[in-house]
Kinemage of the C-alpha trace (Angstrom):
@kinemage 1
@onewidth
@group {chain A} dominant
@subgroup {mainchain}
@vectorlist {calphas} color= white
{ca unk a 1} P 11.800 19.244 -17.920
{ca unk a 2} L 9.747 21.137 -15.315
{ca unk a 3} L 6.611 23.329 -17.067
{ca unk a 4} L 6.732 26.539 -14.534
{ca unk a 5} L 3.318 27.468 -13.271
{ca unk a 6} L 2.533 30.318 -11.356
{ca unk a 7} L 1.433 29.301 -7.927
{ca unk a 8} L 0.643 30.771 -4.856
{ca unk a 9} L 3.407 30.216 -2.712
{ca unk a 10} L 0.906 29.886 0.298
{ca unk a 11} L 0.760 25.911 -0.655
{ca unk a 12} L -0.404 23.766 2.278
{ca unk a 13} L -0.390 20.445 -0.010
{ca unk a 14} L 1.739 18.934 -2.535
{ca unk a 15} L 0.078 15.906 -4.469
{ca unk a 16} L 2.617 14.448 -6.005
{ca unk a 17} L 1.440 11.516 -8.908
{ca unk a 18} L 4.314 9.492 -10.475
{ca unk a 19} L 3.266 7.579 -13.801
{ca unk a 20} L 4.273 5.991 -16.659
{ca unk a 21} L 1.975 4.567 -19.578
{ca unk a 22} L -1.198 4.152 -17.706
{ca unk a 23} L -3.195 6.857 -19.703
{ca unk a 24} L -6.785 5.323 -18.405
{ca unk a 25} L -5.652 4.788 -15.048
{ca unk a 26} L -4.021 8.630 -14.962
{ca unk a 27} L -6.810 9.885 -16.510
{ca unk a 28} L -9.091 8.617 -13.781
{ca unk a 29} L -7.148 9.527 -11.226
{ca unk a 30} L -7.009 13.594 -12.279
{ca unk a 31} L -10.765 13.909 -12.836
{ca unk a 32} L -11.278 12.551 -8.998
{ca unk a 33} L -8.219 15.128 -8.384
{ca unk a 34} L -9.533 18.270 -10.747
{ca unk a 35} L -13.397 17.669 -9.720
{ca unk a 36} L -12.808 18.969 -6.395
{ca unk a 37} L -10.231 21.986 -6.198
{ca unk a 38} L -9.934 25.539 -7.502
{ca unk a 39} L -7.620 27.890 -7.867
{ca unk a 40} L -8.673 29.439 -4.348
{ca unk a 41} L -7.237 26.014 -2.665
{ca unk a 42} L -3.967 25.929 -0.884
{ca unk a 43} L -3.152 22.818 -3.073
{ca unk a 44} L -0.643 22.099 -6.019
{ca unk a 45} L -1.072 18.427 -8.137
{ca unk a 46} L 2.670 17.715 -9.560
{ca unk a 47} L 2.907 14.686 -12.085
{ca unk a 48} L 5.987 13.231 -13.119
{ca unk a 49} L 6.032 11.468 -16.512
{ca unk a 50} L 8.438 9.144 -16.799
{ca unk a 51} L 8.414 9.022 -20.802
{ca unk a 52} L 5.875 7.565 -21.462
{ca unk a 53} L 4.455 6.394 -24.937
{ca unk a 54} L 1.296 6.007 -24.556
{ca unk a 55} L -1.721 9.047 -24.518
{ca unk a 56} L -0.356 10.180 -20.765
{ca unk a 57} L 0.733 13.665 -22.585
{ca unk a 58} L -2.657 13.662 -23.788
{ca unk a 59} L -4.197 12.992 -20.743
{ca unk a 60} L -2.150 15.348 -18.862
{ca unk a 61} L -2.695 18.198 -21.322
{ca unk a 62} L -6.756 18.345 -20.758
{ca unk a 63} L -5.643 20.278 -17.306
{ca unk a 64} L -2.524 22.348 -18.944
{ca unk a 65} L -4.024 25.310 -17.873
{ca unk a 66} L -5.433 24.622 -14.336
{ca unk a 67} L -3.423 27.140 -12.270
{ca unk a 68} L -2.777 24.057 -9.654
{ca unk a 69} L -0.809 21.922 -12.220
{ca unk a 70} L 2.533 21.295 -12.415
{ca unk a 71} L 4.109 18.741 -14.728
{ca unk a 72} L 7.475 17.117 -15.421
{ca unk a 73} L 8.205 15.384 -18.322
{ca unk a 74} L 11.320 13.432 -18.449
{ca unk a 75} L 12.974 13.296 -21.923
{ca unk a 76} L 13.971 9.501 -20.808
{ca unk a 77} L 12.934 6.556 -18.644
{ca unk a 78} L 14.680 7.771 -15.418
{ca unk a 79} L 13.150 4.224 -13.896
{ca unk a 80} L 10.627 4.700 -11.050
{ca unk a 81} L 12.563 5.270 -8.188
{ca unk a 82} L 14.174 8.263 -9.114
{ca unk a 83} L 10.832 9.631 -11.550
{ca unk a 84} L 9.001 9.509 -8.148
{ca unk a 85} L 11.154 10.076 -5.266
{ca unk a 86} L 12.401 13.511 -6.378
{ca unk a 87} L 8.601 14.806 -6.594
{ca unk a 88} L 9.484 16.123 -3.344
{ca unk a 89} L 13.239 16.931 -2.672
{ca unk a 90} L 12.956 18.483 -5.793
{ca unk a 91} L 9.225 19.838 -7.175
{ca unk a 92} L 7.036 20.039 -3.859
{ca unk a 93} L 6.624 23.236 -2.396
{ca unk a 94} L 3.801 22.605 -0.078
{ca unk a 95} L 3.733 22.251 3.459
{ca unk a 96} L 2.638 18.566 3.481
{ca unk a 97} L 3.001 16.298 0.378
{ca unk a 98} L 1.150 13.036 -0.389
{ca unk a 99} L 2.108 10.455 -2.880
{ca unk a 100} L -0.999 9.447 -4.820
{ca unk a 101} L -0.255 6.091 -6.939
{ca unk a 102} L -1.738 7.146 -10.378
{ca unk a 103} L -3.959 3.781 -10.103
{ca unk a 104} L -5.188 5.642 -6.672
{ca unk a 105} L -8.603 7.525 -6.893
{ca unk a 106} L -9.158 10.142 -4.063
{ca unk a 107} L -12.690 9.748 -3.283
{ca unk a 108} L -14.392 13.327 -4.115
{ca unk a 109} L -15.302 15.726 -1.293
{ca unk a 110} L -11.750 14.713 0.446
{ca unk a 111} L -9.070 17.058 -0.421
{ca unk a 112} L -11.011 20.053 1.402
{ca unk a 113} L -11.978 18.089 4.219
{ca unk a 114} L -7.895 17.071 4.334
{ca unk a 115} L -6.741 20.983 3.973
{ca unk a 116} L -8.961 21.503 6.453
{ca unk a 117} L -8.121 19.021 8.425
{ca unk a 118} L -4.306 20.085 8.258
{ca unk a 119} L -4.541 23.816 8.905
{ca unk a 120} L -6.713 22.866 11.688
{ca unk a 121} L -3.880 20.993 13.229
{ca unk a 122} L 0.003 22.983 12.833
{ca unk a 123} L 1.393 20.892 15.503
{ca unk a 124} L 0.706 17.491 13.497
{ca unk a 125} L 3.428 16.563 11.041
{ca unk a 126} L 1.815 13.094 9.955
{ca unk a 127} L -1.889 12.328 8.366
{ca unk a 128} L -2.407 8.680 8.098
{ca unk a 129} L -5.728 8.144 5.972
{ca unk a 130} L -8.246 4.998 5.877
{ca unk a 131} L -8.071 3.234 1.792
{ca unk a 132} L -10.804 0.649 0.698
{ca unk a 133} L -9.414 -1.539 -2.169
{ca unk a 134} L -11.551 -2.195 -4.963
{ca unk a 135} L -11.585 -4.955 -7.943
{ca unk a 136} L -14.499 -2.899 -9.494
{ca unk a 137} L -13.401 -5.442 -12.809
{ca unk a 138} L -15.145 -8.463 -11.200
{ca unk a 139} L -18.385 -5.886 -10.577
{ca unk a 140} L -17.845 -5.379 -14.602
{ca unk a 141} L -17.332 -2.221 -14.144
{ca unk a 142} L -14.970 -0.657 -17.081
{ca unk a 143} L -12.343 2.004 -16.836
{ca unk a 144} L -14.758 4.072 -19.176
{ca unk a 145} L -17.064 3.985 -16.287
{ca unk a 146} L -15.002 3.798 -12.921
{ca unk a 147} L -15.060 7.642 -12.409
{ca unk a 148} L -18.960 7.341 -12.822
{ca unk a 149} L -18.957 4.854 -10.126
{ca unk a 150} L -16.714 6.524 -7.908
{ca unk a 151} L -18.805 9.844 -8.105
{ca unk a 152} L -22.186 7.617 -7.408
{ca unk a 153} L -21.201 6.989 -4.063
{ca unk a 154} L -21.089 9.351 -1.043
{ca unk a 155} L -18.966 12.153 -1.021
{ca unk a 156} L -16.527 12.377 1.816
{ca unk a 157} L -18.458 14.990 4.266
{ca unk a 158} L -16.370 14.877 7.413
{ca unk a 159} L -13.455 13.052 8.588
{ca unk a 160} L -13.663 10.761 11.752
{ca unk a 161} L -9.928 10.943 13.195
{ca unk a 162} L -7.848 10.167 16.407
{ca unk a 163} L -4.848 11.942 17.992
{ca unk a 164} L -2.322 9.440 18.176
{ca unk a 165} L 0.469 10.463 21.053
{ca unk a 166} L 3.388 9.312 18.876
{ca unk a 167} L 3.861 8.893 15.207
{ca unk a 168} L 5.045 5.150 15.873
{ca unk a 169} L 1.342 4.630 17.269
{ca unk a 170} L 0.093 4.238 13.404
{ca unk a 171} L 2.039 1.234 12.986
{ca unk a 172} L -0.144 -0.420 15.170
{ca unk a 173} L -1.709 -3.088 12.523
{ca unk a 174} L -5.655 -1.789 13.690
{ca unk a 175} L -4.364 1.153 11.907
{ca unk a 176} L -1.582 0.115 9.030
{ca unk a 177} L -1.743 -3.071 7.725
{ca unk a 178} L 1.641 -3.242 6.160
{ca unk a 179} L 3.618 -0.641 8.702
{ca unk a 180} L 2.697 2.384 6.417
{ca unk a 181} L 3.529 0.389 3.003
{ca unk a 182} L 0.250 2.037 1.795
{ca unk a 183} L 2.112 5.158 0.351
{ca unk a 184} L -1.340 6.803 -0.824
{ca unk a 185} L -2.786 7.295 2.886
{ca unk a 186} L 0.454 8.533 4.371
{ca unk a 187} L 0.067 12.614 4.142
{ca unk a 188} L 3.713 14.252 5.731
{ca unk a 189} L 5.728 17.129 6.608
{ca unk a 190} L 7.915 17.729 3.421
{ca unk a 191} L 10.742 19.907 6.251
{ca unk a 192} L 11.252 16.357 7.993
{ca unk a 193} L 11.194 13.909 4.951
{ca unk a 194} L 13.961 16.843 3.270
{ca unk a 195} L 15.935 15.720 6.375
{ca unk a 196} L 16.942 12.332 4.518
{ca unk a 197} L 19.577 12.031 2.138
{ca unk a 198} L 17.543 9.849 -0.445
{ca unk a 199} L 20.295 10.111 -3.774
{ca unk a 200} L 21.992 6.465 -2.504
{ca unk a 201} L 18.624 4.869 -3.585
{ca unk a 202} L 18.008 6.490 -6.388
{ca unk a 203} L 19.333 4.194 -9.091
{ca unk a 204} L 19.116 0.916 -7.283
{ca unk a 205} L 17.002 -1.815 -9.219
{ca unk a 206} L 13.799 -1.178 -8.459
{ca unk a 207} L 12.257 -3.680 -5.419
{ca unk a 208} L 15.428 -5.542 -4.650
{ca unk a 209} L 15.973 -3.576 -1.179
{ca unk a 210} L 14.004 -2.288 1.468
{ca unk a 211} L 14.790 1.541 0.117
{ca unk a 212} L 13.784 0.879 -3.504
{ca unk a 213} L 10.441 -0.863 -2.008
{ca unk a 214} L 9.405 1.184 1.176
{ca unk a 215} L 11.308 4.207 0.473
{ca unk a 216} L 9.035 6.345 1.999
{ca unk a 217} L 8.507 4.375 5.016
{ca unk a 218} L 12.257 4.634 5.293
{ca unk a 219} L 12.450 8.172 5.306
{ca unk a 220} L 9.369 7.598 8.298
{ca unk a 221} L 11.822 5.462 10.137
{ca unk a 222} L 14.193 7.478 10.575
{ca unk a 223} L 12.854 11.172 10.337
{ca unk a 224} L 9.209 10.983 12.027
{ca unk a 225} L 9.631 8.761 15.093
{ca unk a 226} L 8.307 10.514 18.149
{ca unk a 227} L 6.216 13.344 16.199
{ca unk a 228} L 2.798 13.804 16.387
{ca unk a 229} L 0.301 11.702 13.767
{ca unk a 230} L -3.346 11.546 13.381
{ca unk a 231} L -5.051 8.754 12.270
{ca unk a 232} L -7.968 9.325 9.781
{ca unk a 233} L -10.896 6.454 9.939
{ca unk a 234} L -12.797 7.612 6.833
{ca unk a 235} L -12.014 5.894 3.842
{ca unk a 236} L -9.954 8.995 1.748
{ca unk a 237} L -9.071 6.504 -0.942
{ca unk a 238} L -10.366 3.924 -3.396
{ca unk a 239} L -7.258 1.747 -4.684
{ca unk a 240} L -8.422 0.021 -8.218
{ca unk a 241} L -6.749 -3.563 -8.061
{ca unk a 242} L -6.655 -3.396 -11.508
{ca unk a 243} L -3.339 -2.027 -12.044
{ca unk a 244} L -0.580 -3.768 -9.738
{ca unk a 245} L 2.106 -4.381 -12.302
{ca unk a 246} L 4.872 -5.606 -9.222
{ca unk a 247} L 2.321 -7.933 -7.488
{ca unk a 248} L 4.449 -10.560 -8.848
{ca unk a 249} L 6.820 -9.962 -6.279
{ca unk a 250} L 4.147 -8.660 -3.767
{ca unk a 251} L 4.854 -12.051 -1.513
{ca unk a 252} L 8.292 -11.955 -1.887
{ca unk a 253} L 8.241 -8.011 -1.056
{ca unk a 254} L 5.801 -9.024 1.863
{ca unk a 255} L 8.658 -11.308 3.273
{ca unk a 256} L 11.995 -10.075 2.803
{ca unk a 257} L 11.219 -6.024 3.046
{ca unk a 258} L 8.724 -5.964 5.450
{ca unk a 259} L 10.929 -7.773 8.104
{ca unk a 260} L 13.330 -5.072 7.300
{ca unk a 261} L 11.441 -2.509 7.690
{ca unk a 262} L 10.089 -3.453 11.357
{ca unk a 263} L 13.203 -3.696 12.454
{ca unk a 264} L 14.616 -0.768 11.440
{ca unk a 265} L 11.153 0.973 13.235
{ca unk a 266} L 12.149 -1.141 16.449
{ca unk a 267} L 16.316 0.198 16.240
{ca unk a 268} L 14.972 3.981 15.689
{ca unk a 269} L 12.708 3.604 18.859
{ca unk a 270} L 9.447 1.648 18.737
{ca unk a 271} L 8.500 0.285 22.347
{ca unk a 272} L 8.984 -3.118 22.612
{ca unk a 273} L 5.408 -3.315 23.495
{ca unk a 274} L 4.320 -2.505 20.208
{ca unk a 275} L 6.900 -4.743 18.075
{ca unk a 276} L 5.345 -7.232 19.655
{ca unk a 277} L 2.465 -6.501 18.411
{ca unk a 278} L 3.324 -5.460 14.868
{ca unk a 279} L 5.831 -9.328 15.020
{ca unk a 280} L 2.718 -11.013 15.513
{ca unk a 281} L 1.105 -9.690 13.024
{ca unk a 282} L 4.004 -9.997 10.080
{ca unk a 283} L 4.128 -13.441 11.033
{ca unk a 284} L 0.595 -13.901 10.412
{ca unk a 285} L 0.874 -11.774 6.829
{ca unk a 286} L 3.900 -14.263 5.846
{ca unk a 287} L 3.326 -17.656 7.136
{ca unk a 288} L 0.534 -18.788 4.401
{ca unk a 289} L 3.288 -16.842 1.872
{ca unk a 290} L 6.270 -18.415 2.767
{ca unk a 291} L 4.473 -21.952 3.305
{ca unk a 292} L 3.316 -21.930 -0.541
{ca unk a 293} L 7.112 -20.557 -1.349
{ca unk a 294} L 8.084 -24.165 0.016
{ca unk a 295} L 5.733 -26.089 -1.771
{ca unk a 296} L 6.714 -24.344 -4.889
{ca unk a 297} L 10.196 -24.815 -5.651
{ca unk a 298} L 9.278 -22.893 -9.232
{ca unk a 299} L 8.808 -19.854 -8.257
{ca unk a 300} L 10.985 -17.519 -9.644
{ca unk a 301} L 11.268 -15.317 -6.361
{ca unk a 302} L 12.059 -18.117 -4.173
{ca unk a 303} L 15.612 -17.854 -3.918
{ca unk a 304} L 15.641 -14.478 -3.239
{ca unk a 305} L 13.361 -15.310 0.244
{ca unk a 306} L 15.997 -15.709 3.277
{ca unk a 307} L 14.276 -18.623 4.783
{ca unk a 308} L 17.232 -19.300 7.581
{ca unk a 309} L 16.610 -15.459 8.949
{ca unk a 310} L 12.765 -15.917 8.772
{ca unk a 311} L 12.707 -19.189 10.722
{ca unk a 312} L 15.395 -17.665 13.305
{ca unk a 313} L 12.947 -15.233 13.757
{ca unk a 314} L 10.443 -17.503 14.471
{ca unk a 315} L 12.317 -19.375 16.718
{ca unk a 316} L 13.945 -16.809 18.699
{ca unk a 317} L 10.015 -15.608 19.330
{ca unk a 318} L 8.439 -18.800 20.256
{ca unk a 319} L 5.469 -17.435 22.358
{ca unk a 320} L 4.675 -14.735 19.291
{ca unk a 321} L 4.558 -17.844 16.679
{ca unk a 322} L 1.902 -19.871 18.623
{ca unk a 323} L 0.119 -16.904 19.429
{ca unk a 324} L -0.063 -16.309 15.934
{ca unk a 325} L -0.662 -20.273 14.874
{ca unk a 326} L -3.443 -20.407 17.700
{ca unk a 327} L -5.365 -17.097 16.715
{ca unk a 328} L -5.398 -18.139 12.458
{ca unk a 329} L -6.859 -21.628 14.075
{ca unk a 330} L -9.262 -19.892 16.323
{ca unk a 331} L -10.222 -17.460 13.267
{ca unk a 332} L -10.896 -20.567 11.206
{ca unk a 333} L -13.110 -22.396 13.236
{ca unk a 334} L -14.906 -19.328 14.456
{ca unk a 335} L -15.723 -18.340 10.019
{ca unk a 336} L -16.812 -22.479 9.903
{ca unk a 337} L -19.667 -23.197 12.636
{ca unk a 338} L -21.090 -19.214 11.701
């Protein structure tokens, strides 16, 4: 059930936060978020709770009456694909929307310098952000204290950004390191992603396909090709480690979906130029993974890894696989003798 708040209809950004019992993580998250905007920003925060039975209510409720709120509460566990993909099609009303993982902190002095940043640029219908990932637990630093730490280093002043020519140009791996996987830096047009009928995904088990993985960078694939993108270089977002319930399946995920997923970039346009580039670099993401998948006949994931279409692929791009064997061996031996 939607709680109706009155807001401006003016929006430039939709940040749209899907949880479910991660109170400390939430809570976190919206003091980073409610520390830096006012009711005079062109901004709305939307978070979707997906039932949960934990203090999220609680947590939620300490901004109840921020005019830039707006919370739904589901009266069941709708599962996460459907509690977080409708944020948009069905809540957003802002020019732009970004997906902000409630785990994902954005790093204070940002969201101006992004609305800024935005209105600055009307022909631009895709914002791809720098993250630095944190595992602030091995610094012993607590939940209690992680907004404390976050606020004691430098607020975000300026952005550093590039024009990119084409949208396709962030995939580039100097840029993305998992072909836009990283759903917190990705900042988009909500008119083009409302251009993709997303219902067929909806209430598909959760990870088992590209869609229920990468839905967003579905919705890229086939909506945003050939638009214009900036690339930001100044770290927007500090990703705590801490909470990765699915990196169980990460390396599966990593292997089956991400091969996917660059091929459906390459049949919706991306220059053969650049798949090269972005082959080379999957197949030195998976080669350690699926190696250790061998060795370990245990793991529970293993059968669902399609081992004959991953070593096709490596045969039918010989030159790209010793490339990639040759550069991990020169990376190796450079890291030893320094």
């Amino acid at each position: 059930m939607a709680q109706n708040i009155n807001i401006s209809d003016s929006i430039l950004l939709s940040i749209c936060i899907p949880t479910y019992n991660r109170a400390k993580y939430l809570s976190i998250c919206l003091e980073c978020i409610f520390s830096q905007i006012d009711i005079n920003d062109r901004v709305e925060v939307i978070v979707s709770d997906n039932c949960s039975s934990d203090e999220t209510i609680k947590v939620i409720d300490q901004y109840k009456n921020h005019p830039c709120l707006k919370v739904i509460r589901q009266v069941k566990n709708v599962g996460p694909m459907r509690n977080g993909a409708e944020l948009v099609s069905n809540y957003a009303k802002g020019k732009f929307c970004w997906y902000v993982g409630d785990d994902d902190y954005i790093m204070l002095g940002a969201i101006s310098n992004i609305l800024n940043l935005i209105a600055q640029n009307p022909q631009t219908e895709f914002f791809y952000v720098d993250i630095e990932n944190h595992e602030i637990d091995k610094n012993k630093v607590s939940l209690a204290e992680t907004f404390l730490y976050i606020k004691s280093k430098d607020k975000v002043s300026r952005l550093e950004y590039i024009f990119l020519e084409k949208f396709e140009n962030v995939l580039s791996p100097k840029y993305s390191d998992l072909f836009l996987g990283e759903m917190m830096a990705c900042i988009f047009k909500r008119e083009l992603w409302l251009n993709e009928s997303i219902s067929p995904y909806l209430d598909l088990e959760y990870l088992s396909t590209l869609e229920t993985s990468y839905l967003h960078c579905v919705v890229f694939a086939n909506q945003f090709m050939g638009c214009n993108a900036i690339y930001v270089s100044t770290p927007v977002i500090f990703v705590d480690n801490r909470a990765r319930e699915w990196s169980a399946k990460a390396s599966y995920i990593l292997v089956e979906h991400l091969y996917t997923l660059l091929f459906l970039y390459k049949k919706n346009g991306l220059s053969d130029k650049l798949f090269r580039i972005c082959a080379m670099h999957y197949m030195k993401l998976t080669l350690p993974v699926v190696f250790k998948f061998l060795v370990s006949p245990g793991n529970i994931y293993r059968n669902k890894i399609s081992f004959y279409r991953y070593f096709k692929f490596l045969l039918l791009n010989p030159t790209l696989f010793i490339q990639t064997i040759l550069t991990r061996v020169f990376i190796k031996i450079f890291r030893f003798i320094s």
